[in-house]
C-alpha positions in Angstrom: -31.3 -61.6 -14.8 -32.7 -59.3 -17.2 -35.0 -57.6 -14.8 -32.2 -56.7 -12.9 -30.0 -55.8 -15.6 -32.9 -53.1 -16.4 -33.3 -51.8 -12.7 -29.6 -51.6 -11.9 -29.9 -49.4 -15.3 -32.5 -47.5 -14.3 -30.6 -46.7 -11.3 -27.7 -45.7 -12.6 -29.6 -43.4 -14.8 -31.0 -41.0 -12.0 -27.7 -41.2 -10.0 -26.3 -39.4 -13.2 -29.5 -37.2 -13.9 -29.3 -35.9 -10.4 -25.1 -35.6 -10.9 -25.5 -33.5 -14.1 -26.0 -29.8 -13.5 -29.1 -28.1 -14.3 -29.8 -25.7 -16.9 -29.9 -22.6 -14.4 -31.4 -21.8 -10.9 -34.6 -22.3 -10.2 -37.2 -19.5 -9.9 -37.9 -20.7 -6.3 -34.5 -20.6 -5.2 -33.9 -17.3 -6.5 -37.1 -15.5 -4.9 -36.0 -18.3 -1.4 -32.1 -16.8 -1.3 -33.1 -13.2 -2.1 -31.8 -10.4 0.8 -29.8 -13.8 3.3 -26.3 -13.2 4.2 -23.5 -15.9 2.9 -23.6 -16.8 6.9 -27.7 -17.4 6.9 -27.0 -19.8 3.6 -24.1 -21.5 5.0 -22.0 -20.8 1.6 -19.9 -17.9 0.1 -22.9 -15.8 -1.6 -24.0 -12.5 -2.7 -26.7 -10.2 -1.1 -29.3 -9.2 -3.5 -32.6 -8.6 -3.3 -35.2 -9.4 -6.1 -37.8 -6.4 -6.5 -40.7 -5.4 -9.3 -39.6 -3.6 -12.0 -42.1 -0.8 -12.8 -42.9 2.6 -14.4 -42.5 3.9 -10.9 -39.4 2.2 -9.7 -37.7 3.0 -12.9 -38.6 6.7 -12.5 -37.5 6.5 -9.1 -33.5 4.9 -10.0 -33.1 7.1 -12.8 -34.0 10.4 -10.9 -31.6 9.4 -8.5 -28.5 9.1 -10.6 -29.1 11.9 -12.7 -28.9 14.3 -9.8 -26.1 12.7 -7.5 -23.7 15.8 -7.6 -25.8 18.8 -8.6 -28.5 18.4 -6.3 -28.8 15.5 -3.6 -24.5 16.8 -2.4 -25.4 20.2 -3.0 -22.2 20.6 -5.1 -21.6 23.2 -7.9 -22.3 26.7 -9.1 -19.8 28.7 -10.7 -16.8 30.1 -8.3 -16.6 33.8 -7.2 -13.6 35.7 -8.1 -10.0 34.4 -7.3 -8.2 34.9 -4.2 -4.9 34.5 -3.6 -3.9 31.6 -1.2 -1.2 30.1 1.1 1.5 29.2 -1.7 1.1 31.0 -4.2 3.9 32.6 -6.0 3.3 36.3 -7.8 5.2 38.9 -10.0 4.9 42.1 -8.3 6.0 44.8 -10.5 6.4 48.7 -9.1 6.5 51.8 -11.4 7.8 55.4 -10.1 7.5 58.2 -12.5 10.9 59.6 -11.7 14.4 58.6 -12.6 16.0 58.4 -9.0 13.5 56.7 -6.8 13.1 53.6 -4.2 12.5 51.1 -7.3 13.8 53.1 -10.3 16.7 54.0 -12.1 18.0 55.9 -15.1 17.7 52.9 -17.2 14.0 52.0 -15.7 11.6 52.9 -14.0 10.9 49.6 -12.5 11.3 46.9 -10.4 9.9 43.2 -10.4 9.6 41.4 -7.6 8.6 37.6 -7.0 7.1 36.7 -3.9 5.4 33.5 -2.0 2.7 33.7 0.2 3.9 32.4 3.6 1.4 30.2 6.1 0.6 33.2 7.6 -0.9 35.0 4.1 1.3 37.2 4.2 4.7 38.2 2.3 7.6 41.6 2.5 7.9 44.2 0.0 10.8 46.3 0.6 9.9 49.9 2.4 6.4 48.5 2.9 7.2 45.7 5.3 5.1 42.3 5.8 1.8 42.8 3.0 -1.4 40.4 3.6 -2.2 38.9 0.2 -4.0 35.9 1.4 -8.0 36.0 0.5 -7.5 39.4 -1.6 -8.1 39.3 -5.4 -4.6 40.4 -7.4 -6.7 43.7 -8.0 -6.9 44.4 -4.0 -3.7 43.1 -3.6 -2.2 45.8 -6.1 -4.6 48.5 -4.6 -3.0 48.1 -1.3 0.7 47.9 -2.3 0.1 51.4 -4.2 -2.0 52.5 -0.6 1.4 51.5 1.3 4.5 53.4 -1.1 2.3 56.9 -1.1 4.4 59.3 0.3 7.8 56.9 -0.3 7.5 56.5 -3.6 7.6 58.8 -6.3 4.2 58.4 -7.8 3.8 54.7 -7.8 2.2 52.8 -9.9 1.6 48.3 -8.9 1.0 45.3 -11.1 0.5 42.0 -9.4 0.3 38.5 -11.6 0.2 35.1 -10.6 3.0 33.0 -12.1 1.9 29.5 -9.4 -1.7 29.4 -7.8 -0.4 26.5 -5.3 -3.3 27.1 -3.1 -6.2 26.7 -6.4 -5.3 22.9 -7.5 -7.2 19.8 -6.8 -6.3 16.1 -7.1 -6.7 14.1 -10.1 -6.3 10.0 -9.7 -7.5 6.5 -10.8 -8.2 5.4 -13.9 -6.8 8.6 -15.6 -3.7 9.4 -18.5 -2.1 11.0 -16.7 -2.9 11.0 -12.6 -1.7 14.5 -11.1 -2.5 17.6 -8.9 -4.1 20.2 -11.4 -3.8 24.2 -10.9 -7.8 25.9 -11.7 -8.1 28.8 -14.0 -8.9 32.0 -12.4 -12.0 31.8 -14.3 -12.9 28.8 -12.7 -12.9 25.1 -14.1 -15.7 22.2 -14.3 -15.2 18.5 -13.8 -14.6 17.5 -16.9 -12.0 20.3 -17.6 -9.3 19.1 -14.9 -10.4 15.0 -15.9 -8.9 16.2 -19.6 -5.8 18.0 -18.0 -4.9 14.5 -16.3 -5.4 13.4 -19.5 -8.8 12.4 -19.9 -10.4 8.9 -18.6 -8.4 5.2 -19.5 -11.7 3.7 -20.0 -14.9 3.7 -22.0 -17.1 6.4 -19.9 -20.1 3.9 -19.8 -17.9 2.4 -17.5 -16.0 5.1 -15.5 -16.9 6.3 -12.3 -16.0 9.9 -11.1 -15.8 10.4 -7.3 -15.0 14.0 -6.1 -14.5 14.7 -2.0 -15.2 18.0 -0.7 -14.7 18.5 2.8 -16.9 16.0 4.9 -18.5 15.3 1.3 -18.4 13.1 -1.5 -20.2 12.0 -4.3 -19.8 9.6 -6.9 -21.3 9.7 -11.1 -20.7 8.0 -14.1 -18.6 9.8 -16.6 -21.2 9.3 -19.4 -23.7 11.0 -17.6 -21.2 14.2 -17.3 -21.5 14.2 -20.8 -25.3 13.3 -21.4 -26.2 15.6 -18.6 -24.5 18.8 -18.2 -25.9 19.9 -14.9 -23.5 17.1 -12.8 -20.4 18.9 -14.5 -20.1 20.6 -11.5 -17.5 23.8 -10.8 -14.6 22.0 -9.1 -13.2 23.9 -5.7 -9.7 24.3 -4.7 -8.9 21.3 -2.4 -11.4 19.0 -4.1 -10.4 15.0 -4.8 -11.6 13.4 -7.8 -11.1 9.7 -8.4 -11.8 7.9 -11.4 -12.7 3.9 -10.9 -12.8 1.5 -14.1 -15.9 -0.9 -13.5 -16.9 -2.7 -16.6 -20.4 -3.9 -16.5 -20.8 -7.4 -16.5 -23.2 -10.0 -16.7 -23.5 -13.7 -16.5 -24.8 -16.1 -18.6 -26.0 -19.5 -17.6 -28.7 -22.3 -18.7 -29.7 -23.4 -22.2 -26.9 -22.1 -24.1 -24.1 -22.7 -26.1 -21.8 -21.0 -23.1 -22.4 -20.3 -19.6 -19.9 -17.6 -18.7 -19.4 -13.8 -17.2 -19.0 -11.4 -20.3 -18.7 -7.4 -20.0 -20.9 -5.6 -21.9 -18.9 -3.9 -24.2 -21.1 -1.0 -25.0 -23.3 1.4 -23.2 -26.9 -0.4 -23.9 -27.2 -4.4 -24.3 -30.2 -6.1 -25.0 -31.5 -9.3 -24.3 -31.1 -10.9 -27.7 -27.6 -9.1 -28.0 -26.6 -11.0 -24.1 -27.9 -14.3 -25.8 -25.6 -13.9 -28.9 -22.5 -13.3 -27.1 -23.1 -16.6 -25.2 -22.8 -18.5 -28.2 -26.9 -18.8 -28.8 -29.2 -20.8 -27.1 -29.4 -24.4 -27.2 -31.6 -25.5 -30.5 -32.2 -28.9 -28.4 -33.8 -27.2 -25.3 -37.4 -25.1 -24.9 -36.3 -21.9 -23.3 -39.0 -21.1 -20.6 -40.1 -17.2 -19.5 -40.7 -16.9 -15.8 -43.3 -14.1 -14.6 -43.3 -13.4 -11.0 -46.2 -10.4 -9.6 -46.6 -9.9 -5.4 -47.4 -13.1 -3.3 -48.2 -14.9 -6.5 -46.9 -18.7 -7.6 -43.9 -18.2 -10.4 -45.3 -18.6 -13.4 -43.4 -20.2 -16.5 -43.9 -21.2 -20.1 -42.4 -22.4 -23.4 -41.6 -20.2 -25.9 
């Protein structure tokens, strides 16, 4: 009766052992799983692949996402001078030296105008007819106005301002203050200028991303490294999108400690003992094991 008191123990022992979840995946099953599709392991999983860390690889990942805008996109350099576009609403004041001309009076000697640039570029000034303003500069714009009341006039005399560059905004959404469509200076703005008119980023910029479309184009950078690198603050483009996306960083935390759980990171640079102490600590109780793993070569482990 004893002896099979002690077997049906024993028994019952290895039923639980094998019931009771293990510390972590093994290293085998990791490198086994690495690169197969949830459909190749039968289960809802997650693609990765597992790859040597090196001096070379490093290099290689860090080059890359230093120059996503400036130079792999081709994106930036400073804008030329301002046109005037489709939209756009301008202040065309006309001068006349005398007192009893087309635009003046005894009490002045000028006349403002506002005008909008129709979709065909173009918008009427009285006595001078339809004027093309689309693609000229204000300066060109006021050259030719002057060009067209010589000889109608009496010695005229043109200023042209932009009160509404409708045609020079781009779109600013996502994880911003203040998500809206943002008029450029004449002197030309850079990414992070129009992110602070929208009211700057929600979010930590560790774990911002900036997208901008341009065209057929796009590109995507972390706001930190518009800060840390000043070569992806691109020039921004009339017509350009830029999204911001809030992605915390995360990791997960399993095995001999005190919680097995998915924690953000909190910060822009986490360290292995730092991941450790947000999970509570490890487990005094257990031996915590380092697994090496070089080319074709047998996983490796051993106690600390």
């Amino acid at each position: 009766m004893n002896r099979i008191r002690v077997l049906f123990l024993v028994a019952t022992l290895a039923a639980c052992k094998s019931a009771v979840p293990g510390e972590g995946p093994l290293t085998g099953a990791i490198l086994s799983e690495a690169g197969k599709s949830a459909k190749e392991l039968n289960r809802d999983a997650t693609v990765y692949e597992v790859v040597d860390v090196d001096s070379r690889s490093a290099g290689t990942i860090s080059a890359y996402s230093q120059t996503t805008l400036a130079k792999r996109l081709g994106f930036g350099g400073r804008p030329g001078n301002a046109t005037i576009g489709v939209g756009d609403r301008l202040a065309v004041s006309i001068f006349e030296a005398g007192t009893d001309g087309l635009f003046s009076t005894s009490k002045s000697k000028a006349s403002k105008l506002v005008v909008v640039v129709q979709p065909d570029g173009k918008a009427a000034i009285p006595y001078i007819g339809e004027v093309r303003f689309s693609g000229l500069t204000l300066e060109q714009a006021r050259h030719g106005i002057v060009e067209a009341l010589k000889g109608k006039a009496v010695e005229p005399d043109v200023i042209v301002t932009s009160l509404d560059t409708a045609s020079r905004k781009v779109t600013v959404t996502g994880a911003v203050k203040a998500p809206s469509v943002v008029p450029l200076n004449l002197s030309g703005d850079q990414l992070t200028d129009v992110i602070a008119k929208a009211g700057g980023a929600r979010g930590e910029t560790y774990d911002t991303f900036v997208s901008i479309t341009r065209g057929n184009m796009s590109g995507t950078v972390l706001m930190s490294t518009l800060i840390a690198n000043p070569s992806e603050n691109i020039w921004v483009r009339p017509g350009d999108e830029i999204t911001l996306v809030e992605d915390p960083r995360q990791f997960t935390i399993l095995g001999a400690t005190k919680s097995n759980k998915r924690l953000a990171f909190g910060s822009r640079d986490l360290s292995l003992i730092e991941a450790v102490g947000m999970g509570g600590g490890g487990d005094d109780n257990a031996t915590l094991k380092v697994s090496s793993y070089s080319g074709t070569k047998s996983p490796r482990s051993r106690p600390l």
